[in-house]
C-alpha positions in Angstrom: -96.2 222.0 39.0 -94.4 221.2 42.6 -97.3 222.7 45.2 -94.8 224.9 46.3 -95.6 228.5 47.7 -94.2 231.3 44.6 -93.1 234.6 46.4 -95.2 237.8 45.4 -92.2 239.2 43.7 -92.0 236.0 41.9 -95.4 235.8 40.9 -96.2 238.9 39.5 -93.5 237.9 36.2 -94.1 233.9 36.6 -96.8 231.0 36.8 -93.4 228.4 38.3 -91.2 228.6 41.1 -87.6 228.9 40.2 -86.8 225.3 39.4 -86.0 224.1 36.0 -87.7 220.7 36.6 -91.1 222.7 37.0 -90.0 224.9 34.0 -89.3 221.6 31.8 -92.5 219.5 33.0 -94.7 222.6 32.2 -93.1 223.5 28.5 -94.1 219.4 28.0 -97.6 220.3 28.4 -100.1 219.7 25.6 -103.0 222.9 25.6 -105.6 220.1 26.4 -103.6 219.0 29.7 -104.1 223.0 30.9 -106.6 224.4 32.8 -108.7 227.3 30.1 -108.5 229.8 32.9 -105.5 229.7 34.8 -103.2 227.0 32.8 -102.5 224.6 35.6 -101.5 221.3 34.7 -105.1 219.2 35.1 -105.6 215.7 35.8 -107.2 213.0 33.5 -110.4 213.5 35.4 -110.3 217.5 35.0 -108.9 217.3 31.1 -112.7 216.5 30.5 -114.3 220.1 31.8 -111.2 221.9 30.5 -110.6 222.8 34.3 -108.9 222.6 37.9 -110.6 222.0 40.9 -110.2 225.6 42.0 -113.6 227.5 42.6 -112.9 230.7 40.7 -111.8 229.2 37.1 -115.2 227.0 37.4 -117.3 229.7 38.0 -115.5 231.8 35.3 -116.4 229.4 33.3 -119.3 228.8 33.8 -120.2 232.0 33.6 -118.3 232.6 30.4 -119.8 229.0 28.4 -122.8 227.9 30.6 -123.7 225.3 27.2 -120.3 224.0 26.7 -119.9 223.7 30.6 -123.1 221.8 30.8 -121.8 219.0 28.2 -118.2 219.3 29.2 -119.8 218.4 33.1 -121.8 215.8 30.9 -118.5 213.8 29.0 -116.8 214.4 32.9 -119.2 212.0 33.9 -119.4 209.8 31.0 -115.5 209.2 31.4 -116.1 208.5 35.1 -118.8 205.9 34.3 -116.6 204.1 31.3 -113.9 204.1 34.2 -116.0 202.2 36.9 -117.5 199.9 33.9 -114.5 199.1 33.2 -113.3 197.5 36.6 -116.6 196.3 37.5 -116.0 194.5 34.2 -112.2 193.4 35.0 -113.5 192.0 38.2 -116.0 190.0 36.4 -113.2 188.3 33.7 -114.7 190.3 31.0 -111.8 190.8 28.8 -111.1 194.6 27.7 -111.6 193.5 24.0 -115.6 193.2 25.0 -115.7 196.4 27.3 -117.4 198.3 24.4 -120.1 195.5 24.3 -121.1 197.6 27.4 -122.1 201.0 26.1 -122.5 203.1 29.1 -126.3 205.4 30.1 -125.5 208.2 32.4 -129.0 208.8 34.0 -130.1 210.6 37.2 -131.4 208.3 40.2 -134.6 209.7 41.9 -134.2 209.1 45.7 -138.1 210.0 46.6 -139.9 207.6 49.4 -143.4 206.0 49.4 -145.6 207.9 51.2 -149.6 208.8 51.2 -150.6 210.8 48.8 -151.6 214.6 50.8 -155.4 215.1 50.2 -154.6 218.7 49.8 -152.3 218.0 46.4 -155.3 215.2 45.3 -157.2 218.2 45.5 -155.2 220.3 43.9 -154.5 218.1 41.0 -158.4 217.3 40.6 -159.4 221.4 40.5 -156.4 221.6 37.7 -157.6 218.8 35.5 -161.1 220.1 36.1 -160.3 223.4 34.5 -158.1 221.5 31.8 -161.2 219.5 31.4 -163.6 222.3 30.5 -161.1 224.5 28.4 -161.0 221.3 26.5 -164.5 220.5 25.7 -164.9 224.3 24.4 -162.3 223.3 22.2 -163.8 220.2 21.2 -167.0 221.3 20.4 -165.9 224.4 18.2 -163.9 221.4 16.5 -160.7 221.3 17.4 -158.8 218.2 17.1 -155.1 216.9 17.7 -152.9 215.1 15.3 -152.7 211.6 15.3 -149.2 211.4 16.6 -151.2 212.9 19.7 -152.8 210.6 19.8 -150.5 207.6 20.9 -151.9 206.0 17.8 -151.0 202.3 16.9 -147.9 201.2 15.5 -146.3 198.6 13.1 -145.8 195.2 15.4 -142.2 195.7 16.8 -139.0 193.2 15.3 -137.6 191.0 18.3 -134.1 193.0 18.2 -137.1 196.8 18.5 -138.9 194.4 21.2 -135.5 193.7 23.1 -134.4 197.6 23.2 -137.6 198.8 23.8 -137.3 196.3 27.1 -133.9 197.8 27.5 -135.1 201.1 27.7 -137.9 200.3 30.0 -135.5 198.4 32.8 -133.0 201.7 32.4 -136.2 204.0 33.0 -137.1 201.6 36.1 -134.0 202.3 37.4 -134.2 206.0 37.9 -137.3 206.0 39.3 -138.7 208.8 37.1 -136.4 211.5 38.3 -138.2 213.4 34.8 -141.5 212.5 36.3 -141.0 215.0 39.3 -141.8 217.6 37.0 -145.5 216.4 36.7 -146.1 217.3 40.7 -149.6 218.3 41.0 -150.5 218.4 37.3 -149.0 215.1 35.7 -148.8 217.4 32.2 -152.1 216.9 32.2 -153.0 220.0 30.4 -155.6 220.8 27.4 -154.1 219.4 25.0 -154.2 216.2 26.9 -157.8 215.9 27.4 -158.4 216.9 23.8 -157.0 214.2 22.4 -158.5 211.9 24.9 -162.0 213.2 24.1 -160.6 212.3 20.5 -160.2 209.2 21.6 -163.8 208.8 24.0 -165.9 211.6 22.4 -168.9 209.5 24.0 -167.7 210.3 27.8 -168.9 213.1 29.7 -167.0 215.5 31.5 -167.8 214.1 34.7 -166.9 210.5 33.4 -163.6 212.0 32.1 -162.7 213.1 35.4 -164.1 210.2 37.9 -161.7 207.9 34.9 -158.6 210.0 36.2 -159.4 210.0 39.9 -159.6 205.9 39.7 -156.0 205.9 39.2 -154.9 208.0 41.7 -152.6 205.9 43.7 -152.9 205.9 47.7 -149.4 206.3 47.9 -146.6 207.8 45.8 -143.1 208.7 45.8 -142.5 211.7 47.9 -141.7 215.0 45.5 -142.8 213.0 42.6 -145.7 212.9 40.5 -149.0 212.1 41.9 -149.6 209.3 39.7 -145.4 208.2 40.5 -145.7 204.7 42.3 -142.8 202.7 43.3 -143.1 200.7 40.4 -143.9 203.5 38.1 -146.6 205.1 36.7 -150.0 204.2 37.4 -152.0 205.6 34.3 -151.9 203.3 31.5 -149.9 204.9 28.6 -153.0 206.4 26.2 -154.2 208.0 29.4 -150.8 210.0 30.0 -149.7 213.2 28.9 -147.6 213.0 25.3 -144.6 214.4 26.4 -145.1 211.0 29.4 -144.8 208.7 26.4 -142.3 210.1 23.9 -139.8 211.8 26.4 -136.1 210.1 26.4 -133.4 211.5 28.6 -130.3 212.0 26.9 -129.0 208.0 29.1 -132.4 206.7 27.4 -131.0 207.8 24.0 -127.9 206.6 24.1 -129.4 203.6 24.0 -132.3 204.1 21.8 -129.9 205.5 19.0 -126.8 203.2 20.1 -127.4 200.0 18.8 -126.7 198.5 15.2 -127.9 195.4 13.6 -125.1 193.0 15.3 -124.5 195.0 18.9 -125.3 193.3 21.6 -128.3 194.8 23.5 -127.2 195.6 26.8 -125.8 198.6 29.0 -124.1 199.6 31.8 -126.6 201.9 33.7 -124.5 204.9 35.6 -126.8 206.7 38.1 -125.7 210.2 38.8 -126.7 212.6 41.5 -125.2 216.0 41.0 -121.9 216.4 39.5 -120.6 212.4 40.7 -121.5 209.4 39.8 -122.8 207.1 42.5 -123.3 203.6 41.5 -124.4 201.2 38.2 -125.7 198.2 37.1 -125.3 195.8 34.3 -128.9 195.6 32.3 -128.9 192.3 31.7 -127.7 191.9 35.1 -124.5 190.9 35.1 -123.5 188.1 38.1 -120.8 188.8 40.6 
């Protein structure tokens, strides 16, 4: 309770030193103000993750509730962001009664630089989506087809409140940078299934054609440890020529907001960029002056 140094003797029967201050301040605290592992007194920041600072209790539990770490870590950061929205807000006049109007999306910020595009990885992506290609057209021809959800098939015209959020979500995916995108690499997710359902789509184009179609968008230069079709301003196949998971993935920032918003909310977010386990800076979407 006091940072003071407990003698071994002491220790080995007691968690306090000998004062009855320390004795009264810890009998005042509630279980959720304790650290799970070794019953310290935590700060606000810590009551999140359940635990202290100290290496050993977060690798026990870690090693005990990997899960419940992961979202405990997850709401750590959530509380961190709401704290910074909120004085960014304060600074800007907003009064605390509108705070909420600001529903916070944690999302990762991707930090890759612009550079050419190796001719050994545009190889190795064209070799990949070569083989894709063939295992495909076997498929095809013995008559194989994806369902139409694979299809990126049309939808219903969007209302102007869907047309708004969908923008939303857009400007928050612009401003990670496609940290989900790294996962593509030298592939894209371009796999089987992929060119299946765009020969669905083209059954008239060759193989050849299929592949020369793909290598036009190839960008000359991408974002370093990205995706080889990851640009500076995003992706450059159009959206029926990407891989499914490309077009329906939504990280859980992106679903805050997709989920968030009711019939009256105002559509709008404060966008929290992590990196790691801290939270490094946010924007207002609309952007927000001052």
């Amino acid at each position: 309770m006091c940072n003071s140094v407990i003698s071994v003797p002491r220790a080995n029967h007691s968690l306090l030193c000998m004062s009855p201050v320390c004795a009264g301040r810890y009998a005042m605290l509630r279980p959720h103000e304790q650290c799970v592992e070794c019953t310290r007194p935590l700060t606000w920041q810590q009551q999140a993750g359940k635990v202290c600072d100290d290496a050993h209790c977060r690798d026990v539990r870690l090693a005990k509730h990997p899960m419940a770490a992961a979202r405990e870590a997850y709401a750590r950061l959530q509380g961190v962001a709401e704290a910074t929205r909120n004085r960014s807000l304060t600074a800007r006049g907003v009064p605390q009664t509108a705070w909420n109007q600001w529903p916070v999306a944690v999302i990762p910020k991707f930090r890759g630089r612009l550079s050419r595009l190796a001719v050994k990885r545009r190889a190795l992506f064209l070799a990949g989506l070569a083989d894709n290609v063939r295992g495909a057209r076997a498929r095809f021809v013995a008559g194989e087809r994806v369902t139409l959800s694979e299809l990126a098939a049309s939808t219903p015209p969007l209302t102007d409140r869907e047309t708004a959020v969908h923008a939303l979500l857009g400007a928050t995916c612009g401003a990670c940078r496609g940290s989900c995108c790294k996962g593509g690499a030298n592939h894209a997710f371009l796999r089987e299934q992929a060119m299946l359902a765009y020969m669905q789509r083209f059954p008239e184009r060759s193989d050849d054609e299929i592949l020369t179609h793909y290598r036009s968008y190839l960008p000359e230069r991408t974002l370093t440890g990205g995706c080889v079709y990851q640009r500076e301003d995003g992706c450059s196949l159009p959206r029926d020529m990407r891989a499914d998971i490309c077009n329906r993935y939504h990280c859980s920032g992106l679903l805050s907001i997709r989920d968030g918003y009711g019939d009256a909310a105002p559509i709008q977010t404060y966008v929290a960029h992590r990196e790691g386990a801290k939270i490094t800076s946010g924007r207002f979407l609309p952007v927000l002056p001052g």
